[in-house]
ChimeraX commands (.cxc) that place a marker at each C-alpha (Angstrom):
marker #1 position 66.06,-18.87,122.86 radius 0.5
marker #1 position 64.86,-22.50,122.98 radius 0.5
marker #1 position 65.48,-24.82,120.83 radius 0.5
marker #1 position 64.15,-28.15,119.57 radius 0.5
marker #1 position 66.37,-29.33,117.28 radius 0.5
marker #1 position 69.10,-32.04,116.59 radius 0.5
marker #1 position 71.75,-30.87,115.10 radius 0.5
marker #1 position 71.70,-26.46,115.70 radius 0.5
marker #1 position 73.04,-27.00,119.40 radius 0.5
marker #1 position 76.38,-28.49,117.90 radius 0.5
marker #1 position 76.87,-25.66,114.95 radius 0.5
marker #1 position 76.23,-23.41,118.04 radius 0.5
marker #1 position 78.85,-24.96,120.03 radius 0.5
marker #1 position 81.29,-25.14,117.30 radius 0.5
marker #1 position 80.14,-21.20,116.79 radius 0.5
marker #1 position 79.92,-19.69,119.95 radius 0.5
marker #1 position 81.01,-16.42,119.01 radius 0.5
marker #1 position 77.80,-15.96,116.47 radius 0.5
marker #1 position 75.11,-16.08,119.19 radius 0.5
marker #1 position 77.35,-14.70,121.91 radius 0.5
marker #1 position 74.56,-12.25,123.02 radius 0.5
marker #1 position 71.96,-14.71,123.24 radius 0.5
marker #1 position 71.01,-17.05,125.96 radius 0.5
marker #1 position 69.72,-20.85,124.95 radius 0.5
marker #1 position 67.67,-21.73,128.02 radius 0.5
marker #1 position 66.41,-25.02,126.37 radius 0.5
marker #1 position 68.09,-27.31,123.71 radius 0.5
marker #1 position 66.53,-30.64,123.36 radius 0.5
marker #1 position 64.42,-32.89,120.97 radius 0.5
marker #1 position 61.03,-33.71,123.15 radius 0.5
marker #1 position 57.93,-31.91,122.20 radius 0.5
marker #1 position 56.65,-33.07,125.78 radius 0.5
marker #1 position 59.44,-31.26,127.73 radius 0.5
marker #1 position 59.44,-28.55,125.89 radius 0.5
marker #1 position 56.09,-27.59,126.42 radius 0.5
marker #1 position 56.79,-28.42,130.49 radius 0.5
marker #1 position 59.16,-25.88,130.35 radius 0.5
marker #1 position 58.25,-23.20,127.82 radius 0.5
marker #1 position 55.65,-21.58,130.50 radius 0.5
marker #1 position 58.43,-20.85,133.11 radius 0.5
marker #1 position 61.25,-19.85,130.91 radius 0.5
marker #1 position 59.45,-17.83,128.22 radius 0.5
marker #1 position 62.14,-17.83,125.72 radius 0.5
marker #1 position 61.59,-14.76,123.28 radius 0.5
marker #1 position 62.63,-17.22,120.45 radius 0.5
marker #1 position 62.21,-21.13,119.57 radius 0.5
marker #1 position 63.14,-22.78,117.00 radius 0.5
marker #1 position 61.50,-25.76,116.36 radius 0.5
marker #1 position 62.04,-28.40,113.70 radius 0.5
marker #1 position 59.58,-29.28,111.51 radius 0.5
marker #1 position 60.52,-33.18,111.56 radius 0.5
marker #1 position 60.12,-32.99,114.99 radius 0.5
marker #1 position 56.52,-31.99,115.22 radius 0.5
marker #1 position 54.75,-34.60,114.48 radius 0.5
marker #1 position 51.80,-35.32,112.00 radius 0.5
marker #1 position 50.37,-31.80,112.86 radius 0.5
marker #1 position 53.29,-29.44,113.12 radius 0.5
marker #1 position 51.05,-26.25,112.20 radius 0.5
marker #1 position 49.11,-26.87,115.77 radius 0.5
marker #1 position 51.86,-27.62,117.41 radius 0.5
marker #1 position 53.71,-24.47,116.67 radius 0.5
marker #1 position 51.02,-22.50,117.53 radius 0.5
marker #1 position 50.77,-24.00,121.11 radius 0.5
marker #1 position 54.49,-23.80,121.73 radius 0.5
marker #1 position 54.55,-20.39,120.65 radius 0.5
marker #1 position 51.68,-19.64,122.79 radius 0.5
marker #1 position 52.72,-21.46,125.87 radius 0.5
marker #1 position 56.51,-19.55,125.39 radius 0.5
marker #1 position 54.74,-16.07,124.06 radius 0.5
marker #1 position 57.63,-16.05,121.98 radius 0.5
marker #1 position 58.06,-12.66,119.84 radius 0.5
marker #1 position 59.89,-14.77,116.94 radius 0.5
marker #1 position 59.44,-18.94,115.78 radius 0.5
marker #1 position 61.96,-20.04,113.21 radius 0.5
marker #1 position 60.88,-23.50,111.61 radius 0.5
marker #1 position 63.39,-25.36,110.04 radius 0.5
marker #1 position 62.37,-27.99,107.58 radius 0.5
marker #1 position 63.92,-30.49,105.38 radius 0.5
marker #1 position 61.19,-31.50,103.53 radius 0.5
marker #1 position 57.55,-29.83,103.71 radius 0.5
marker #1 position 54.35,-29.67,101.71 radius 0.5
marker #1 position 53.70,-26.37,100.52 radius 0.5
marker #1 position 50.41,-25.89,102.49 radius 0.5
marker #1 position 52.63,-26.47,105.69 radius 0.5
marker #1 position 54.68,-23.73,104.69 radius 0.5
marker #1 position 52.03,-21.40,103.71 radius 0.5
marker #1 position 50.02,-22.30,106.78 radius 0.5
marker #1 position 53.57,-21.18,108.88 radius 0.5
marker #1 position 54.19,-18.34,106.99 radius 0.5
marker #1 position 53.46,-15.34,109.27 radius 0.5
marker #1 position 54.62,-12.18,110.82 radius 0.5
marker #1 position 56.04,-14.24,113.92 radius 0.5
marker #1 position 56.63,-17.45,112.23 radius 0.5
marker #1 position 59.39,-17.76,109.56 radius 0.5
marker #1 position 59.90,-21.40,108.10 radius 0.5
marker #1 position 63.80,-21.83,107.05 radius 0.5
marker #1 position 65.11,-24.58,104.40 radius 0.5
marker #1 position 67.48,-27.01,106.64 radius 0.5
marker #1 position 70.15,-26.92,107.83 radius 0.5
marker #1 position 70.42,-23.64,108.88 radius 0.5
marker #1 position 73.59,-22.08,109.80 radius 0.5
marker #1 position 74.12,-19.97,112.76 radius 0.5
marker #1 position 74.93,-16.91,110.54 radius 0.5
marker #1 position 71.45,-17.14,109.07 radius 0.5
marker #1 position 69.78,-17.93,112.86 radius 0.5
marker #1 position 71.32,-14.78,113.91 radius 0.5
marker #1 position 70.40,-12.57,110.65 radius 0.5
marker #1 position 66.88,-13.64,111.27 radius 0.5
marker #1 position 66.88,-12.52,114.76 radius 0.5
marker #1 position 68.43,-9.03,114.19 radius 0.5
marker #1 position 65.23,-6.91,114.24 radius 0.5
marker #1 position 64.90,-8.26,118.30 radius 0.5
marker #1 position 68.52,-7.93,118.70 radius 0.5
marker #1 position 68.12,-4.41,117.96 radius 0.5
marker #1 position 65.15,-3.52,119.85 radius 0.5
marker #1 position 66.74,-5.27,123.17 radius 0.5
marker #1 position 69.78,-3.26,122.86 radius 0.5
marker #1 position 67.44,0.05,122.65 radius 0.5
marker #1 position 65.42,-1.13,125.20 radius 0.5
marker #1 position 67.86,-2.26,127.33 radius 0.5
marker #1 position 70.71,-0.23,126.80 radius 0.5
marker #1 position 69.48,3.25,126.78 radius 0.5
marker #1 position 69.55,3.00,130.82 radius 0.5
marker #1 position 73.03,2.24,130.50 radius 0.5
marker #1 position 74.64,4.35,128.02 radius 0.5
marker #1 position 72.36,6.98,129.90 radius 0.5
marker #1 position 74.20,7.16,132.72 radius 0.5
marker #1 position 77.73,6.12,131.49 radius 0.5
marker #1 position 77.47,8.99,128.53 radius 0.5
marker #1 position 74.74,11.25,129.42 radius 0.5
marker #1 position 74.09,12.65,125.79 radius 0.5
marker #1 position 73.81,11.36,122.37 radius 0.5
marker #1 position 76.66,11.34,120.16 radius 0.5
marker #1 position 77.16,11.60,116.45 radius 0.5
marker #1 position 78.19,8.31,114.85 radius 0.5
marker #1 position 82.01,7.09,115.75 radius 0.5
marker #1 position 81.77,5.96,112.41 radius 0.5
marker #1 position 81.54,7.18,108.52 radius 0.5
marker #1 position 79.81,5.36,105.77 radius 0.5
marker #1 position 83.38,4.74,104.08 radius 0.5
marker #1 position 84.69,3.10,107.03 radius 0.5
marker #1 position 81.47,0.98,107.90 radius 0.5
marker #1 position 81.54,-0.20,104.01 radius 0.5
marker #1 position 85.09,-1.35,104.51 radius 0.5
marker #1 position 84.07,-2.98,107.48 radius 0.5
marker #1 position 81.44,-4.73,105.52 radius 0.5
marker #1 position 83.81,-6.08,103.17 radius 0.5
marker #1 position 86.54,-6.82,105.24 radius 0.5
marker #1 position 88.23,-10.52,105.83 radius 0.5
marker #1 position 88.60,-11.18,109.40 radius 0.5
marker #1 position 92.13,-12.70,110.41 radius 0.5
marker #1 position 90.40,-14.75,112.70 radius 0.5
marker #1 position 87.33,-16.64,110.75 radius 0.5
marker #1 position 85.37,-14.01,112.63 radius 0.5
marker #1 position 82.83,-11.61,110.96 radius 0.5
marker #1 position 81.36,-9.81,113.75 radius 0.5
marker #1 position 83.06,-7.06,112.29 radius 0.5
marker #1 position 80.73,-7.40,108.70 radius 0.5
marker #1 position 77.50,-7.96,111.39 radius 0.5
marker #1 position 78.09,-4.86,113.52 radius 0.5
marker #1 position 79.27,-2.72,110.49 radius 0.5
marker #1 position 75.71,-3.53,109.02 radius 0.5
marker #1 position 73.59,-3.38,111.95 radius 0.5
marker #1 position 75.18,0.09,112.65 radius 0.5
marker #1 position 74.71,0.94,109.04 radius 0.5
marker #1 position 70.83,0.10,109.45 radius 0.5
marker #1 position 70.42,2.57,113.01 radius 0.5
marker #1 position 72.26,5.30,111.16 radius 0.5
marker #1 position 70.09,5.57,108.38 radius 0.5
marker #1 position 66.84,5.16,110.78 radius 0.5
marker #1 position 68.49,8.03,112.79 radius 0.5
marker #1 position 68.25,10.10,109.36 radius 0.5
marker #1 position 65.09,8.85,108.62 radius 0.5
marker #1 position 63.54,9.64,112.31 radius 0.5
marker #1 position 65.19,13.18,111.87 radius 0.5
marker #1 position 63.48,13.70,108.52 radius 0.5
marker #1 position 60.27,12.02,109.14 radius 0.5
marker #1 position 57.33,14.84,108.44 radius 0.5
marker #1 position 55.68,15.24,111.79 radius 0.5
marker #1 position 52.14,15.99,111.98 radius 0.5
marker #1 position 51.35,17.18,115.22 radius 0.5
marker #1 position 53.06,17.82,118.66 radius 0.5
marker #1 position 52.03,14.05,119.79 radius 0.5
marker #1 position 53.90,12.74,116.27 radius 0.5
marker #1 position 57.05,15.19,117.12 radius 0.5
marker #1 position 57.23,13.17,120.52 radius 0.5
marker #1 position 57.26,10.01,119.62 radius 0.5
marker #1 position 60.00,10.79,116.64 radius 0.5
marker #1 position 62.05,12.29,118.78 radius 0.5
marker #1 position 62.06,9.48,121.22 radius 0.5
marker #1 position 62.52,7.28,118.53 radius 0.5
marker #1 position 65.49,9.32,117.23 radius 0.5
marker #1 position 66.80,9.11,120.58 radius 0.5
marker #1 position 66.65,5.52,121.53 radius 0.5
marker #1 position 67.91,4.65,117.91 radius 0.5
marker #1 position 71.05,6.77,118.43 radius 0.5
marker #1 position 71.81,4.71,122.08 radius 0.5
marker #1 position 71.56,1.59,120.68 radius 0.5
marker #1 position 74.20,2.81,117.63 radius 0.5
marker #1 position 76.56,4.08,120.42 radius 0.5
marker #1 position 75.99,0.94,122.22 radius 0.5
marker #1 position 77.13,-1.21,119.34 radius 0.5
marker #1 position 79.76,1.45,118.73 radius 0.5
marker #1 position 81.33,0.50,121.91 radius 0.5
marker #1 position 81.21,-2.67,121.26 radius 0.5
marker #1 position 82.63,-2.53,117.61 radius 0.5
marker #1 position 85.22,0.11,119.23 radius 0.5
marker #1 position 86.78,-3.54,121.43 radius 0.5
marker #1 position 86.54,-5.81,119.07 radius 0.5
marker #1 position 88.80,-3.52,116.31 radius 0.5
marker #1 position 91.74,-3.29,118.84 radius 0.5
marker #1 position 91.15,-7.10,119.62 radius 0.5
marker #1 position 91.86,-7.72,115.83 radius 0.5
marker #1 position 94.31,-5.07,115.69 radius 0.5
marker #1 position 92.24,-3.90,112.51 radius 0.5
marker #1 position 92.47,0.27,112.01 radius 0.5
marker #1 position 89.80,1.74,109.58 radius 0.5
marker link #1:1,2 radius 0.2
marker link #1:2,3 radius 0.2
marker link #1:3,4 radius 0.2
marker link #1:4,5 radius 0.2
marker link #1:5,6 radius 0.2
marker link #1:6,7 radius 0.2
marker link #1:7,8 radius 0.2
marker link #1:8,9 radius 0.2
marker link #1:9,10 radius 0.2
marker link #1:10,11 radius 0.2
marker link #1:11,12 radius 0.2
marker link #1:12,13 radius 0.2
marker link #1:13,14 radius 0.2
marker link #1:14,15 radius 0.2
marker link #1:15,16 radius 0.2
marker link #1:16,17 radius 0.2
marker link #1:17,18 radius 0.2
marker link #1:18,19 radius 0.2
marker link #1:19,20 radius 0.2
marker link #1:20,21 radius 0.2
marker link #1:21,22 radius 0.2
marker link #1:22,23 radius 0.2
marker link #1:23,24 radius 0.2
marker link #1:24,25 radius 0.2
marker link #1:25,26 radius 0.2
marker link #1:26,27 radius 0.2
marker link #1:27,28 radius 0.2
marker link #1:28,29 radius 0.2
marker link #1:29,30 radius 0.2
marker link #1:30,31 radius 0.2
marker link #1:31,32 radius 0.2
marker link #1:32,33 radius 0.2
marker link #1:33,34 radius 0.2
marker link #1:34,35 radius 0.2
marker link #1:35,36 radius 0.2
marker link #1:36,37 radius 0.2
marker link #1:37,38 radius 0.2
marker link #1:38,39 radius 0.2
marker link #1:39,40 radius 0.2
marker link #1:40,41 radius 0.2
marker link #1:41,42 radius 0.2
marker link #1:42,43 radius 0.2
marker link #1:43,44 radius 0.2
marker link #1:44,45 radius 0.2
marker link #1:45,46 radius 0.2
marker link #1:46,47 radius 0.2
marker link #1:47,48 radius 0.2
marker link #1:48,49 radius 0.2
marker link #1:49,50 radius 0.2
marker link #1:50,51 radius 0.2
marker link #1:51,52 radius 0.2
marker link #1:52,53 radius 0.2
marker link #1:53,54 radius 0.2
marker link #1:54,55 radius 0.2
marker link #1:55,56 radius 0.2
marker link #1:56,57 radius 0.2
marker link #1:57,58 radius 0.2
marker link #1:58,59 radius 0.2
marker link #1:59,60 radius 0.2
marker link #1:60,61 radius 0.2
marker link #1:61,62 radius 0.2
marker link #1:62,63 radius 0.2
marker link #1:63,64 radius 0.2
marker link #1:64,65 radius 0.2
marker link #1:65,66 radius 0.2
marker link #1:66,67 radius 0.2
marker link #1:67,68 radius 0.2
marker link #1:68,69 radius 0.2
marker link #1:69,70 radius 0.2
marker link #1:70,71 radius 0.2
marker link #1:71,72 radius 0.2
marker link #1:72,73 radius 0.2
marker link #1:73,74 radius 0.2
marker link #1:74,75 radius 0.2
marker link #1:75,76 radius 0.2
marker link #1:76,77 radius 0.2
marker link #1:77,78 radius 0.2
marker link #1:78,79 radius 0.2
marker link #1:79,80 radius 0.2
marker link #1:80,81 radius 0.2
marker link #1:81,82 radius 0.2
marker link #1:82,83 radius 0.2
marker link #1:83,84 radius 0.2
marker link #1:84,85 radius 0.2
marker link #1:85,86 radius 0.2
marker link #1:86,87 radius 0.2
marker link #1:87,88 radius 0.2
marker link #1:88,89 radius 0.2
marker link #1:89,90 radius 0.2
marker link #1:90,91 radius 0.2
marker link #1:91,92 radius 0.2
marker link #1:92,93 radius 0.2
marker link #1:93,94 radius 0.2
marker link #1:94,95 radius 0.2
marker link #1:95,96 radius 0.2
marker link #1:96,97 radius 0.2
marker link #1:97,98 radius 0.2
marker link #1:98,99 radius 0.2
marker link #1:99,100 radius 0.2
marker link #1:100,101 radius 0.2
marker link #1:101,102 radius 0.2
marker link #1:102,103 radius 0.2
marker link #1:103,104 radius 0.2
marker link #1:104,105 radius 0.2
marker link #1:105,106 radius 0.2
marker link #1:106,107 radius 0.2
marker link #1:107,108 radius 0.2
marker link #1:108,109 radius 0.2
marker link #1:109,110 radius 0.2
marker link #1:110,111 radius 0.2
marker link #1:111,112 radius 0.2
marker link #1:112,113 radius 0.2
marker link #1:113,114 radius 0.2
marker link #1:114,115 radius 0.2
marker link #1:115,116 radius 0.2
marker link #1:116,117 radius 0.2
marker link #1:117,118 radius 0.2
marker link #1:118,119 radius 0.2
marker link #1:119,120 radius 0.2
marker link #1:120,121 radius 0.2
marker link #1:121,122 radius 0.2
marker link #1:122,123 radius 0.2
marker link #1:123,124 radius 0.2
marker link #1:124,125 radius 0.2
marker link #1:125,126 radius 0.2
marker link #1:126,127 radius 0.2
marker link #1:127,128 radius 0.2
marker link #1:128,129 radius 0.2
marker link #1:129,130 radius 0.2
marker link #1:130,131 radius 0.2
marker link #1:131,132 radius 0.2
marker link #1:132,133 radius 0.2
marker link #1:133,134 radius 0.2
marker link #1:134,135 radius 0.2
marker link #1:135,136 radius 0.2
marker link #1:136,137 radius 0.2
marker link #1:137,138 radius 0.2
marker link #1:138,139 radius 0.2
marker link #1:139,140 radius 0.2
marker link #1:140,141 radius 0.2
marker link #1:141,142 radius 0.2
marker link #1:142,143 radius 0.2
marker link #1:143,144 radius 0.2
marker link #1:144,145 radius 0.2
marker link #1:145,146 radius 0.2
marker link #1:146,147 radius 0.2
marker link #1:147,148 radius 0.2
marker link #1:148,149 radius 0.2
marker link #1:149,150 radius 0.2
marker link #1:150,151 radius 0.2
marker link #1:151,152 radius 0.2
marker link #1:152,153 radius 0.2
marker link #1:153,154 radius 0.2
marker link #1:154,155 radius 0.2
marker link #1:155,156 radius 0.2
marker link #1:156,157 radius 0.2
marker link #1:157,158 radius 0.2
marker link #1:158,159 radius 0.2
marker link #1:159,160 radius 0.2
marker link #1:160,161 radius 0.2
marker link #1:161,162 radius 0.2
marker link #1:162,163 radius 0.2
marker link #1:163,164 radius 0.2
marker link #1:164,165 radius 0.2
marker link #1:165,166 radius 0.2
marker link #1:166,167 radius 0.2
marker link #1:167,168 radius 0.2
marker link #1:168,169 radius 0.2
marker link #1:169,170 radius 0.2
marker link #1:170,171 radius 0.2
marker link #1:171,172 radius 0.2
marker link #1:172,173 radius 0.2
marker link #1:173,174 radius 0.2
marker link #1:174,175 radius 0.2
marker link #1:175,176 radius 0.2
marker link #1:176,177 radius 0.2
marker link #1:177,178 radius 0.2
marker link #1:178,179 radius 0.2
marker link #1:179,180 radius 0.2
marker link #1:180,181 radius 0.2
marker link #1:181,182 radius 0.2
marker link #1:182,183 radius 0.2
marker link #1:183,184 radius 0.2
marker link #1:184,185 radius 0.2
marker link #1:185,186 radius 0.2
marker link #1:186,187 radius 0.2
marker link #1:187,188 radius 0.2
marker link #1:188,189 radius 0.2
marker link #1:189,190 radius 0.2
marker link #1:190,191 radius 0.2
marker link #1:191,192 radius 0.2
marker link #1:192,193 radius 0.2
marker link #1:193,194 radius 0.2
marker link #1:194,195 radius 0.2
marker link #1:195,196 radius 0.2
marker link #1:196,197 radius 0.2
marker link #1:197,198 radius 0.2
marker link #1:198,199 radius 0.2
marker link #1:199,200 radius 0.2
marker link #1:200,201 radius 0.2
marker link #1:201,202 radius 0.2
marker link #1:202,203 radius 0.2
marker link #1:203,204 radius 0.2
marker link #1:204,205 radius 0.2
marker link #1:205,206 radius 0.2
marker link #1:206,207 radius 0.2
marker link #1:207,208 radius 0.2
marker link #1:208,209 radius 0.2
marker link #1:209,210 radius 0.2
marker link #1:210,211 radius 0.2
marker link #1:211,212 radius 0.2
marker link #1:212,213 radius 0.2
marker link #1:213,214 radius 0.2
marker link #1:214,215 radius 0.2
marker link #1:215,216 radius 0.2
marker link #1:216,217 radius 0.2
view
């Protein structure tokens, strides 16, 4: 992630623990050097604030999303006319009211989250398990997860609990999903398969951070 911003590199510092999977390779408040750097360092994410951007902010996003090919832009914005913000407004562009808080940063990064852990953790939990498991966890337990009050002012608990609650029900869905010819029965089952690595991925990683917090469910 990059970032052009003056005041989201503190909250991320004073958050670590939010964005703990994601590297910021550029945090800074020049247009000019950020568009030096974006073509070597390719960030899959900038966010780039609006007040920063200068009297055209809807060209400059495009170029600094081109010259980064980023997969996501977040834009946040203190004040904006609302043909900025409808001009923004797209698939890979998602304007956000300022300030925005690390919890909401990460929330609107969770679809890539997910797809980097299934594309880069299938190797891994490949050869470390060999086969899929069921889930490590039932719905009852990953609601009270959801709910739960951390005893350290952390909720990575709440974050996993949903984002494993999301890849189990695409696991049911991928298992269920009417197949229409050999070629469609392929690509579900792959799909089934990859979404089932990534779950036992973030099982794992749930699995640590319960006996860190002592918390039994």
């Amino acid at each position: 992630m990059a970032i052009l911003d003056d005041q989201l590199p503190t909250r991320l510092q004073a958050e670590p623990h939010e964005l703990a999977d994601v590297d910021v390779v550029w945090a800074g408040q020049s247009v000019a050097a950020l568009a030096a750097a974006l073509p070597e360092l390719r960030p899959q994410v900038l966010v780039l604030q609006l007040e920063h951007l200068g009297p055209d902010p809807i060209t400059q996003v495009k170029e600094l999303s081109a010259l980064a090919h980023a997969e996501l832009t977040i834009v946040p914005y203190a004040f904006a006319r609302r043909e900025v913000l409808k001009s923004l407004s797209r698939d890979t562009v998602r304007p956000l009211r300022a300030p925005v808080s690390v919890t909401a940063l990460r929330t609107q990064m969770t679809s890539l989250i997910i797809r980097s852990l299934m594309d880069g953790g299938a190797g891994e939990v490949q050869a470390a398990v060999g086969a899929v498991r069921p889930p490590r966890y039932s719905p009852s337990q990953l609601a009270k997860l959801e709910s739960m009050e951390s005893a350290v002012n952390c909720e990575c608990p709440q974050h996993l609990s949903t984002l494993l609650s999301s890849l189990v029900y695409f696991e049911a869905y991928c298992r269920d999903c009417e197949s229409r010819n050999p070629e469609d029965a392929r690509v579900h089952h792959m799909l089934l398969e990859r979404t089932a690595r990534a779950r036992m991925l973030l099982e794992d990683g749930l699995e640590q951070l319960l006996e860190h917090e002592d918390v039994r469910v």
